[in-house]
C-alpha positions in Angstrom: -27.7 -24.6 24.4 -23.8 -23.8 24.9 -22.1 -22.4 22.4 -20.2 -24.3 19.9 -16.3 -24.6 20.8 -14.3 -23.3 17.7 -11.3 -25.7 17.4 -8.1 -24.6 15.4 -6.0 -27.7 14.1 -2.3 -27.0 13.8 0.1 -29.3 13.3 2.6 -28.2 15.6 1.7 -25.9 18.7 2.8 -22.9 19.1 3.0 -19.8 21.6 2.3 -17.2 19.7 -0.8 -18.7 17.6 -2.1 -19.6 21.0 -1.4 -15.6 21.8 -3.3 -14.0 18.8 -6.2 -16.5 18.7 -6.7 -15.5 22.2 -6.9 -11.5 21.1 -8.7 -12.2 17.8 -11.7 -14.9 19.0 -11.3 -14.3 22.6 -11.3 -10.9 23.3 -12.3 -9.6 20.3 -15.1 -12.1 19.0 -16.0 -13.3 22.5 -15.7 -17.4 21.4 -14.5 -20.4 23.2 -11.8 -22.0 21.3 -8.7 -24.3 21.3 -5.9 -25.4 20.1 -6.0 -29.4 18.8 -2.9 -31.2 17.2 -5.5 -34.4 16.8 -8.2 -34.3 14.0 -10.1 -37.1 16.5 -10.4 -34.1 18.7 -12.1 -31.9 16.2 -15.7 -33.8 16.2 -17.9 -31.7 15.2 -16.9 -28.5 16.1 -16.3 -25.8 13.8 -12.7 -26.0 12.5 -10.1 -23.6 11.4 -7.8 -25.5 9.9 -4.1 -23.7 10.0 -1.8 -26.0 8.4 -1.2 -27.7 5.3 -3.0 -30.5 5.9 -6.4 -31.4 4.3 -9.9 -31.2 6.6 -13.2 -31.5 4.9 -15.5 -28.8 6.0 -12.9 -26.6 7.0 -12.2 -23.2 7.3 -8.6 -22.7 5.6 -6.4 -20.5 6.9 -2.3 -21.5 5.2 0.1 -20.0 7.8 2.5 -17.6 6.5 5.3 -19.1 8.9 6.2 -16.4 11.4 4.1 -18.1 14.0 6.1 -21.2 14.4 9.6 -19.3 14.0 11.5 -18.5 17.4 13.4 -15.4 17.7 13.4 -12.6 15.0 14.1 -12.0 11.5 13.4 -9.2 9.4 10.6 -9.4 7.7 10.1 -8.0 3.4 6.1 -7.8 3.4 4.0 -6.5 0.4 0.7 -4.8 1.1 -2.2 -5.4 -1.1 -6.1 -4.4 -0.5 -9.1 -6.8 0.2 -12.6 -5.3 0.9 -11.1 -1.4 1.3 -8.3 -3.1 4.3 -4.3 -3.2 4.1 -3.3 -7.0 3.9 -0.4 -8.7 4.3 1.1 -12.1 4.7 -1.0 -12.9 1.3 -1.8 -16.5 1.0 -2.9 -19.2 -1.6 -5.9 -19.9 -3.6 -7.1 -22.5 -1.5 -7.9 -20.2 1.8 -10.8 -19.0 3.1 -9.2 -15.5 3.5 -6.8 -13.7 1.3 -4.5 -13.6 3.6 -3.1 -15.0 7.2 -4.9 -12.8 9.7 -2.6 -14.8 12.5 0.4 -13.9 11.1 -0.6 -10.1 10.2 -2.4 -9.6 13.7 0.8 -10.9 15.9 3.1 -8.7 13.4 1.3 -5.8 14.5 0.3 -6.5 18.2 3.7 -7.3 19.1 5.5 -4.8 17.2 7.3 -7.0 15.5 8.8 -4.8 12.8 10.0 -2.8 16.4 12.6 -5.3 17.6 14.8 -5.3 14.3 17.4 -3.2 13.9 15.9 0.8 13.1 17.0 4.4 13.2 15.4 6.3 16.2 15.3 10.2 17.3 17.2 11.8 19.4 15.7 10.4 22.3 15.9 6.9 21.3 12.5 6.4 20.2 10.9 4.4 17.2 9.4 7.1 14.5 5.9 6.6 13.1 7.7 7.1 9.3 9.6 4.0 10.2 6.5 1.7 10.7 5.0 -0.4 8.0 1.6 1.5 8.9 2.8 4.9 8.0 4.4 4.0 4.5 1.2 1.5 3.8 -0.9 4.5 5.0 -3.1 3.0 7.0 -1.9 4.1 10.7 -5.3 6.0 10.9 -7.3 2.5 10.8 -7.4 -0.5 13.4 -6.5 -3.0 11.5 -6.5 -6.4 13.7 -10.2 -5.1 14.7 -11.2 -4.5 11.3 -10.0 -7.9 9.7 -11.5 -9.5 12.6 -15.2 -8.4 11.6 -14.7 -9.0 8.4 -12.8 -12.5 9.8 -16.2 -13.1 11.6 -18.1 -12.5 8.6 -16.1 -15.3 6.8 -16.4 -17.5 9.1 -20.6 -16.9 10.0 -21.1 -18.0 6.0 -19.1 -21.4 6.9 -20.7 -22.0 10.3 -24.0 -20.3 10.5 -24.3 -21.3 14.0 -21.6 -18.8 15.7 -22.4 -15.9 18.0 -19.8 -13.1 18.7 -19.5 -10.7 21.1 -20.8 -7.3 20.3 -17.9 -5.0 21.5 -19.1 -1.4 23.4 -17.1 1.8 22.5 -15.5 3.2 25.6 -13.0 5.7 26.5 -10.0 7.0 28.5 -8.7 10.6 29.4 -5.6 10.7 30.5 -3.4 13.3 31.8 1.0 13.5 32.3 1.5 16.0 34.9 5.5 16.9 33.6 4.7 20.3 35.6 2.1 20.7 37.6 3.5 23.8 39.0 5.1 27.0 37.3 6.2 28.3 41.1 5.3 25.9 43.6 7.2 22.9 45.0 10.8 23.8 44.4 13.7 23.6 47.0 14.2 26.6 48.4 17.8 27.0 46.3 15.8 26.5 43.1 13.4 28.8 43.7 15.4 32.1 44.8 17.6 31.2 41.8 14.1 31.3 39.6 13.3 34.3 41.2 16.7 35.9 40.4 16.9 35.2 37.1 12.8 36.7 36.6 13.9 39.5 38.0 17.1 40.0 35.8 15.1 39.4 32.6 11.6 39.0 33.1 10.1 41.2 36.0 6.6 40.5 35.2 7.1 36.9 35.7 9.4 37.6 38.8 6.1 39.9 40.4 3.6 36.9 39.0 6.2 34.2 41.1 6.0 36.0 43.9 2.4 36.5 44.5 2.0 32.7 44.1 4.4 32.2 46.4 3.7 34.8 49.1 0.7 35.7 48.5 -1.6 33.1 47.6 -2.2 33.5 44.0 -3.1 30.1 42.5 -0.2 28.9 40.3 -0.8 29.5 36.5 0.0 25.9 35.9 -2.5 24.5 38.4 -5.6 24.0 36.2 -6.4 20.4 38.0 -9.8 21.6 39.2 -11.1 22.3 35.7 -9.7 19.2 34.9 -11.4 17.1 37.2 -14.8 19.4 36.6 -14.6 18.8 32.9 -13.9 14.6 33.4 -16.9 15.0 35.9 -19.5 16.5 34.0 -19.2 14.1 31.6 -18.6 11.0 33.5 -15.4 9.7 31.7 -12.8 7.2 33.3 -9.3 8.9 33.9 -5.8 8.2 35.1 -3.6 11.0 36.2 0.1 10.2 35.5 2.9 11.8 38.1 6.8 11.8 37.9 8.8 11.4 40.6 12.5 12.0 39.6 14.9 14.5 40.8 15.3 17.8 38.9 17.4 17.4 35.6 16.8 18.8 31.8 14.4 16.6 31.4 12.3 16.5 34.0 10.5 19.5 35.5 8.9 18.6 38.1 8.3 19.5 41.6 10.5 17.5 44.6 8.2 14.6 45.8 9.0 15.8 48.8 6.8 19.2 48.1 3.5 19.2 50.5 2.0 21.6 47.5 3.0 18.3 45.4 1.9 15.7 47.9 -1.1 17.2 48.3 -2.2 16.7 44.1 -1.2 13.5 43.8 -3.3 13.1 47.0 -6.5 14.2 45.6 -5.8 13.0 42.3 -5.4 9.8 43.3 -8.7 10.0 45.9 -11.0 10.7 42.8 -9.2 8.8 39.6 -6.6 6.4 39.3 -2.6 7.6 39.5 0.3 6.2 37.6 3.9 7.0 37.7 5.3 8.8 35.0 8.9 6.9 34.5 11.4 10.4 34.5 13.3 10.4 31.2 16.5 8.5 32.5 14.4 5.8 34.2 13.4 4.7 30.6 16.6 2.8 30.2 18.4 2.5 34.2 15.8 -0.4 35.9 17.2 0.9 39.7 16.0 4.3 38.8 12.6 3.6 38.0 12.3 0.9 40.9 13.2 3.9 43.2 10.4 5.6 41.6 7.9 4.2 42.2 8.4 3.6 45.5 8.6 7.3 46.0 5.2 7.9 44.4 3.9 4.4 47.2 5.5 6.5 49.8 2.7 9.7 48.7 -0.1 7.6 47.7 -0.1 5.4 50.4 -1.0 2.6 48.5 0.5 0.4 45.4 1.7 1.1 42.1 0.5 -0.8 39.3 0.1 1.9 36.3 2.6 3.8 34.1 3.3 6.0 31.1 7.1 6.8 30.5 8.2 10.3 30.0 8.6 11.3 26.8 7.2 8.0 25.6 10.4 6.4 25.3 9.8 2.9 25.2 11.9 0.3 23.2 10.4 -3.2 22.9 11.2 -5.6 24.6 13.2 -3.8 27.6 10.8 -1.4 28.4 8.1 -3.8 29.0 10.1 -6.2 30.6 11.3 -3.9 33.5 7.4 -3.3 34.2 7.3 -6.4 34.7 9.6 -7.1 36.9 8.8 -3.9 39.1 4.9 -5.1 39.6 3.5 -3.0 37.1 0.5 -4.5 35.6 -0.7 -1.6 33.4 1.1 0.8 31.2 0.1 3.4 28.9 2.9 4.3 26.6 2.5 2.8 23.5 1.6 5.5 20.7 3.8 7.3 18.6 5.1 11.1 19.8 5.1 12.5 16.3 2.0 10.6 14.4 -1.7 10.1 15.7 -3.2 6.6 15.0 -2.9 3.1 16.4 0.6 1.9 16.5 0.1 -1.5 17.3 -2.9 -1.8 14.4 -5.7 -2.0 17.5 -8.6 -0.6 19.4 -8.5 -2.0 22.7 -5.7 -3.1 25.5 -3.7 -6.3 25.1 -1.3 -8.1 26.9 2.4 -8.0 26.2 4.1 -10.4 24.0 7.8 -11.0 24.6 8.8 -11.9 21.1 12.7 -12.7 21.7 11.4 -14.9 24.7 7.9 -16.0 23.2 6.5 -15.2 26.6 3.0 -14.1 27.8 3.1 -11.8 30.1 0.9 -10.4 32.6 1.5 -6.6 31.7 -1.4 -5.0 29.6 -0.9 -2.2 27.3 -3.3 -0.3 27.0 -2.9 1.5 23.4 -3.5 5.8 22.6 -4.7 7.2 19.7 -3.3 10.7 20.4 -1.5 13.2 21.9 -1.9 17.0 22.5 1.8 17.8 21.8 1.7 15.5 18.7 -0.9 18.3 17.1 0.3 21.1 18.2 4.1 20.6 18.9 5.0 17.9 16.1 2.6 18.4 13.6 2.0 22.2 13.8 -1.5 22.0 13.6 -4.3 24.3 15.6 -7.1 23.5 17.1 -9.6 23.0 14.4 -7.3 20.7 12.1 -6.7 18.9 14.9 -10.7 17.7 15.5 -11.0 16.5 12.1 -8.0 14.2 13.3 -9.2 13.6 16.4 -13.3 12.8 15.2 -11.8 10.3 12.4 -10.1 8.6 15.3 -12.7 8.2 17.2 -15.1 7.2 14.8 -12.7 4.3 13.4 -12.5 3.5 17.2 -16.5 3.9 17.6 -17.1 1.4 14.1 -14.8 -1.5 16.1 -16.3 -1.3 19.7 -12.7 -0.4 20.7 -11.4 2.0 23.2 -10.1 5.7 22.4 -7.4 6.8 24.8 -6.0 10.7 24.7 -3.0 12.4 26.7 -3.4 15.7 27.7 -0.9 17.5 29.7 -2.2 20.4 32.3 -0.1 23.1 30.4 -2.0 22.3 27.2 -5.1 23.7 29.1 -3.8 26.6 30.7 -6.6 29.2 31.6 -5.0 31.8 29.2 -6.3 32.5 25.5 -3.7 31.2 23.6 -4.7 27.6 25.2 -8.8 28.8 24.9 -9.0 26.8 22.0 -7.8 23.6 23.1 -9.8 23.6 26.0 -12.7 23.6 23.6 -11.4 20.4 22.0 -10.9 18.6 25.5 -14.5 18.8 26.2 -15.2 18.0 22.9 -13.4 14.9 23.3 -15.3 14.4 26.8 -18.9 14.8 24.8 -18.1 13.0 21.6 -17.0 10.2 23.5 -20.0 10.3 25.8 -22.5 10.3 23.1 
């Protein structure tokens, strides 16, 4: 027998209801659903009814508004608790649920509260503190997942007869190669001035230089080969992210022209997938980035299609939008540098939502839960504080079927033993996520 068709009766359409039903019952819950403007067309489907309007038998949802609005407008929203979960976008006595999940899901997805007016760092980007997550203390949970099941559960007691998806945990390693290299792949020029100023100052590091350079000793930052070793063991997916902008404060890394460089990306790219790693001043100059990625084509040999920006400065929607237009069909930056958890409230990849031009796109994001430089750089934490962050995350990822994404950089895992320690939690990432 085919499953039942949930219908949702509107009284207007709109493109973003259409948007986050299509993340909440269709890739989430796994239903078939539509959209009907006609009660004639309801029959005897099951019925969410999201408008004002009364159907018998229906399960009442009254919209908060934001999904039939065009443009933006700052939003005042006042958090309350139902069943141990954040909700917002509280509604009336006569709905099935407390509170518009619609409304509350597209608010977080899109980043909503990220396209008004907001102070940023000195780099431009958004700060966790900022978000309606961190004050409401709940960055740490997946939200839109989490109100779906118990969404699901609501709606099982009024329709007995739906089956949903049951949602697998998976995961994502993923590494920014900002310096692959301590010695190798610099110009010539670069490189004797490096040299000159080692010796000067730091003759130890100026003897360590040259070796790697003239006589073979494998560069201290080269660790790729227990990188891939440790994602092999354990069987893990992975996508290796490489820069390929010219030398400036910012960006550290080798020429693209560099054989030594070449030759990484090369085998990289022959065992996991490769992304380019927008350098710091292609976050907000289109031409830049364009010229790019056809730098890392022109070493790979074949398209681009992923990316992570440096530094992780994104800014909705021109960040995304530029993707877009350059063929990119994946990207990987949406986290927060200074705060663990899930920015956009979920578990799993999405597609972006322009919300100025309440367009669909084709570009997925593909959310991360944390960052090695947010431990240890922003948050001052060592390795052992760090798991318990790091376990909680993936459990709440684990209880939704969602998938945990990590960035590690190489010099995080530097075979020293000052960086000992956070090898450990690497693999322990690669087993926990295994199990």
């Amino acid at each position: 027998m085919a499953a039942r068709q949930v219908k949702i009766y509107v009284s207007n359409r709109s493109p973003r209801l259409n948007y986050i039903a299509g993340i909440i019952l269709g890739d989430i819950l796994g239903l078939s659903w539509d959209i009907v403007t006609d009660k004639r067309r309801i029959g005897k489907d099951p019925v969410i009814n999201y408008s004002d309007t009364y159907i018998a038998g229906s399960f009442k949802i009254t919209p908060a508004g934001i999904l039939f609005e065009k443009g933006i407008d700052k939003k005042h929203l006042n958090i309350s608790v139902w069943r141990k979960l954040p909700i917002f976008y509280q509604t009336d006595g006569e709905s099935d649920l407390p509170f518009d999940i619609f409304a509350a899901s597209f608010y977080m997805v899109t980043r909503y509260e990220e396209y008004s007016d907001h102070q940023t760092d000195e780099h431009g980007r958004f700060r966790a503190a900022s978000s309606m997550a961190f004050s409401g203390r709940f960055l740490d949970k997946p939200v839109v997942d989490l109100w779906t099941r118990e969404f699901a559960r609501a709606l099982l007691g009024k329709y007995p007869g739906l089956v949903f998806r049951k949602n697998n945990f998976s995961s994502i390693i993923t590494i920014d190669s900002d310096q692959p290299f301590a010695y190798l792949g610099k110009n010539f020029l670069t490189g004797l001035g490096g040299f000159i100023r080692d010796a000067a100052v730091r003759r130890k590091k100026a003897f360590e230089r040259y070796k790697v350079l003239f006589r073979g000793k494998q560069d201290p930052y080269y660790v790729f080969d227990y990188i891939m070793e440790a994602i092999s063991k354990y069987g893990t997916p992975a996508r290796f992210f490489f820069p390929a902008a010219d030398y400036s404060e910012y960006d550290k890394n080798p020429s693209w022209k560099s054989q030594e460089y070449r030759n990484l990306i090369g085998k990289a790219g022959s065992r996991y997938g490769v992304g380019i790693h927008p350098s710091y001043f292609a976050a907000e100059n289109p031409a830049l980035l364009g010229k790019e990625i056809r730098r890392l084509v022109s070493i790979t040999g074949e398209s681009v299609t992923s990316s992570r920006y440096h530094y992780l400065r994104i800014s909705f929607p021109s960040s995304f939008r530029e993707l877009v237009n350059l063929g990119i069909v994946e990207d990987f930056s949406l986290g927060y540098h200074d705060e663990p958890g899930f920015r956009a409230g979920i578990a799993r990849p999405f597609f972006f939502y322009d919300v100025t031009e309440d367009v669909h796109t084709n570009l997925k994001i593909i959310p991360f839960q944390v960052m090695d430089g947010t431990l240890f750089q922003y948050k001052k934490l060592d390795p052992v504080s760090s798991w318990e962050i790091i376990g909680h995350l993936i459990n709440e990822t684990k209880q939704v079927g969602g998938l945990f994404v990590s960035i590690w950089h190489n010099t995080s895992l530097l075979d020293t033993p000052e960086w000992k320690e956070w090898r450990e939690v690497f693999d322990r990432i690669l087993k926990t996520c295994m199990q």
